[in-house]
N, C-alpha and C positions, 0 to 999 in steps of 0.2 A: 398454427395447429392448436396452442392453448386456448385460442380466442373461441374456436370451432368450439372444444371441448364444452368450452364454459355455457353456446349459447346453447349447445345440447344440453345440457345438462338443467340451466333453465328453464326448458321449452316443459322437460321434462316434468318438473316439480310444477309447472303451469299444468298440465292436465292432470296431474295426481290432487289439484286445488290447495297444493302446497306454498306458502310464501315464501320466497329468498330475494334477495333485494334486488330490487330491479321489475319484480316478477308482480303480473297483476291477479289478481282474484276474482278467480268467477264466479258469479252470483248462481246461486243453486235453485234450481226448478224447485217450485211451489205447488205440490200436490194441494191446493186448494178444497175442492169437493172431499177431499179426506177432511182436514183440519176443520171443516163446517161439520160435518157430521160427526164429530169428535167432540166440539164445541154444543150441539145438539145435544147428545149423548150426557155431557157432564154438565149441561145445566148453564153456563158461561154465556156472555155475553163477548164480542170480537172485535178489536180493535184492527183493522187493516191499513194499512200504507203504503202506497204505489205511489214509487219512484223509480227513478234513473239515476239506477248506480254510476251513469261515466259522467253525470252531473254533480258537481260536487257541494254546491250549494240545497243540494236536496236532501241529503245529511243531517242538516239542520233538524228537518222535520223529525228524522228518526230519533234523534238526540232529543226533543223535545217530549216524542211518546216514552222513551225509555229513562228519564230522567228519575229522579227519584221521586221528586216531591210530585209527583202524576202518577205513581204506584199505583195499579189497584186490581180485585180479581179477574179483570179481565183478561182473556187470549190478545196477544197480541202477533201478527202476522205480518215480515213485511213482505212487499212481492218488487221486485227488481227488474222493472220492465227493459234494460239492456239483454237481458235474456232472453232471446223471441219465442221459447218458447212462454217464459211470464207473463211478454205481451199479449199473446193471443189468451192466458186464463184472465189477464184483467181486463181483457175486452168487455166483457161483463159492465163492467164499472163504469166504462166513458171517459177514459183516464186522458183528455185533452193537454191536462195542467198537471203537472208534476214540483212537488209533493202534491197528492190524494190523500186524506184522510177521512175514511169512513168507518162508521161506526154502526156496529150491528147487534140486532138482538142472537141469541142462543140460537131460535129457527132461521138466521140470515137475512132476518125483513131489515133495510137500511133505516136506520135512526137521526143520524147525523152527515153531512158530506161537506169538507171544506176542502179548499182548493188553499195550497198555500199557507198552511195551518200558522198563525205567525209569532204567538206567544202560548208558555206554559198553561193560562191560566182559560186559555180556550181550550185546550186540549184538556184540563181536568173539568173543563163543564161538558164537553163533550161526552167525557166517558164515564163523568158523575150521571149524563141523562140516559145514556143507555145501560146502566144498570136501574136506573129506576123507575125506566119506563117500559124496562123488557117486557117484563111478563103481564102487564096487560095489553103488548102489540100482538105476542105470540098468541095470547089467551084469543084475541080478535081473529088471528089468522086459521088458528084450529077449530074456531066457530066456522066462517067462511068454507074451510076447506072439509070442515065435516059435512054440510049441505051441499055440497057438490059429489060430496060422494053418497051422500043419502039418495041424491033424484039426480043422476046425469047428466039427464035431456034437460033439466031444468037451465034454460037459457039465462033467464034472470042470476040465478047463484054463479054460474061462470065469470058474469061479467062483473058481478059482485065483488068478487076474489079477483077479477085483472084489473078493478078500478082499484083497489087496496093496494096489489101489488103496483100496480104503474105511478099511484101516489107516492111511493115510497123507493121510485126508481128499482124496485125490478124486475125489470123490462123482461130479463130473461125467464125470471118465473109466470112471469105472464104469458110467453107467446102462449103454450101450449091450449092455457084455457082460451082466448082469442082464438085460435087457430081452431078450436073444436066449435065456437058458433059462426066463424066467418065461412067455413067447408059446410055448414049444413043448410041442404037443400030447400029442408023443411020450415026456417025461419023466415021471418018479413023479411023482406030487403033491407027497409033503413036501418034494421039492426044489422045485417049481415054484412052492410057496409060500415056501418061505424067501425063492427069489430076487424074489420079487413083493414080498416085506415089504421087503426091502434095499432096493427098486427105488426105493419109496414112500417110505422113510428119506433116499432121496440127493436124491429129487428135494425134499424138502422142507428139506435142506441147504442145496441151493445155490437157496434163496429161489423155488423154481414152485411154489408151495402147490398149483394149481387143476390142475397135472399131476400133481400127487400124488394129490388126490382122484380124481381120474379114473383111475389107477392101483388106487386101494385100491377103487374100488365095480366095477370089471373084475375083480380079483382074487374079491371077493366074487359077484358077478353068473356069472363062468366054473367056480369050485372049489366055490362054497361048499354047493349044494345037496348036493352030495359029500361034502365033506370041513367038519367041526368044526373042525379046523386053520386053512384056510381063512377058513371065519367070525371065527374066535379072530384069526389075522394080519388081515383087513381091518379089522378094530371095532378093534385096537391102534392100526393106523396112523391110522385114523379120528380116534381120541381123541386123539391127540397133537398133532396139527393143528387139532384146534375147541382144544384148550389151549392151543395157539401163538396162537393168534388170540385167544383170552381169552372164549371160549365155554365155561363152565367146566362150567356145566350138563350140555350136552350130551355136552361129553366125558366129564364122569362115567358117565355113559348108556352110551356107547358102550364106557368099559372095561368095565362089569359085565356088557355083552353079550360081550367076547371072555370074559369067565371065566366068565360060562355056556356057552358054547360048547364049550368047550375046557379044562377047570378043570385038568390035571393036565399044561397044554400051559407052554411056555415064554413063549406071547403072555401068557398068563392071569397067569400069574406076573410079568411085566414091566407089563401092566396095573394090578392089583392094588398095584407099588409106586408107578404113574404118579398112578393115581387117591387113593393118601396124601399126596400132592404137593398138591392142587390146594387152594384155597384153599377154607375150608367154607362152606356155601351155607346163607342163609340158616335157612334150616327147621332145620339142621344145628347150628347157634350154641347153647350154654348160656343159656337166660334169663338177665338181666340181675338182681342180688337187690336 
């Protein structure tokens, strides 16, 4: 009866996120979009770290941003991807490799991104360069995104601002301006298509596989009876996604379809190095002597 008592009573101080010994700690949900706009707000630069708290060597990492002699005015955030809800806000990020350390300016353009962050002295050049290289990223970004709000329809400026944003990984701030030249009817194709492949690229970044697919068979299904292009960019992104997923097969499949399609295209070309990548399939293997 005491044993009962006791495991009640810790179960208890577990969901109150109280400790008593024995008792583990939950990592607390990360209002993220708040903490950016907060950091916006006051002017700050953001140190973030994505880990997995039931990983104990990930620790490390945080001990290294939080140490002393790496002090400095920037936000620091970590995000605890044992929490699914965490996981799904650091999808964003690409968070494959834990510890993540990313480093942002004040408007969230990514400055710095290591995997595995492994000594203090990287982490204060880290977040020595994004404070001192914020504000002429943000200054770049509010140029870009002031011309897109000037002329809307201006295709060029859209893609301006997703080529910035996708240099700088992100992906997520990208789709939407992608997504506004690859939907319009009234552009060339081969742009309509570049920006559909980018679209399906970012959304497959920031971990929505099933929005990607739905992207890449749109792009094929609206362009492709048209354009070779087309076919070649949807079967690229296609394959890249059954090989993320470790559908090897099919994506083999799916690249030799963009380079029939399109053989002297840049998908075809980007295929063709995807599909030497993949791991060889059985039928494929040298007999054993």
């Amino acid at each position: 009866m005491q044993r009962t008592w006791q495991i009640r009573l810790s179960f208890i101080f577990l969901l109150a996120g109280c400790t008593t010994p024995g008792a583990v700690r939950l990592p607390a949900d990360v209002d993220l979009d708040n903490r950016l706009a907060e950091a916006a707000k006051s002017n700050r630069p953001l140190a973030i770290l994505v880990l997995d708290g039931s990983n104990r060597d990930d620790s490390a990492g945080l001990d290294l941003l939080k140490s002393p002699d790496t002090s400095s005015p920037i936000e620091i955030i970590e995000i605890d991807i044992s929490n699914s809800k965490n996981r799904a806000i650091a999808a964003r990020f690409h968070p494959t490799v834990t510890p993540l350390l990313l480093c942002l300016t004040p408007d969230g353009i990514i400055v710095s991104r290591d995997e595995k962050p492994g000594s203090a002295e990287l982490v204060r050049q880290r977040l020595g360069a994004a404070i001192t290289k914020s504000a002429e990223i943000d200054s770049q970004l509010a140029s870009l995104k002031s011309a897109v709000a000037r002329t809307p329809a201006d295709t060029d400026a859209r893609l301006k601002l997703a080529d910035f944003l996708l240099a700088s990984h992100n992906d997520r701030e990208a789709i939407p301006q992608l997504e506004a030249v690859a939907h319009r009817e009234d552009v060339p194709t081969a742009v309509r298509v570049r920006a559909w492949v980018d679209l399906v690229k970012a959304h497959q970044w920031v971990l929505e596989p099933e929005k990607g697919r739905h992207e890449a068979k749109a792009l094929i299904a609206t362009l492709g009876a048209q354009s070779p292009l087309a076919r070649a960019g949807g079967m690229l992104v296609l394959g890249i996604q059954d090989a993320n997923a470790k559908r090897f097969d099919l994506a083999r499949q799916e690249y030799e379809q963009a380079v029939a399609a399109a053989p002297d295209s840049i998908y075809a070309q980007e295929a063709t190095i995807a599909e030497q990548k993949l791991p060889s399939s059985p039928q494929t293997q040298a007999p054993k002597s």
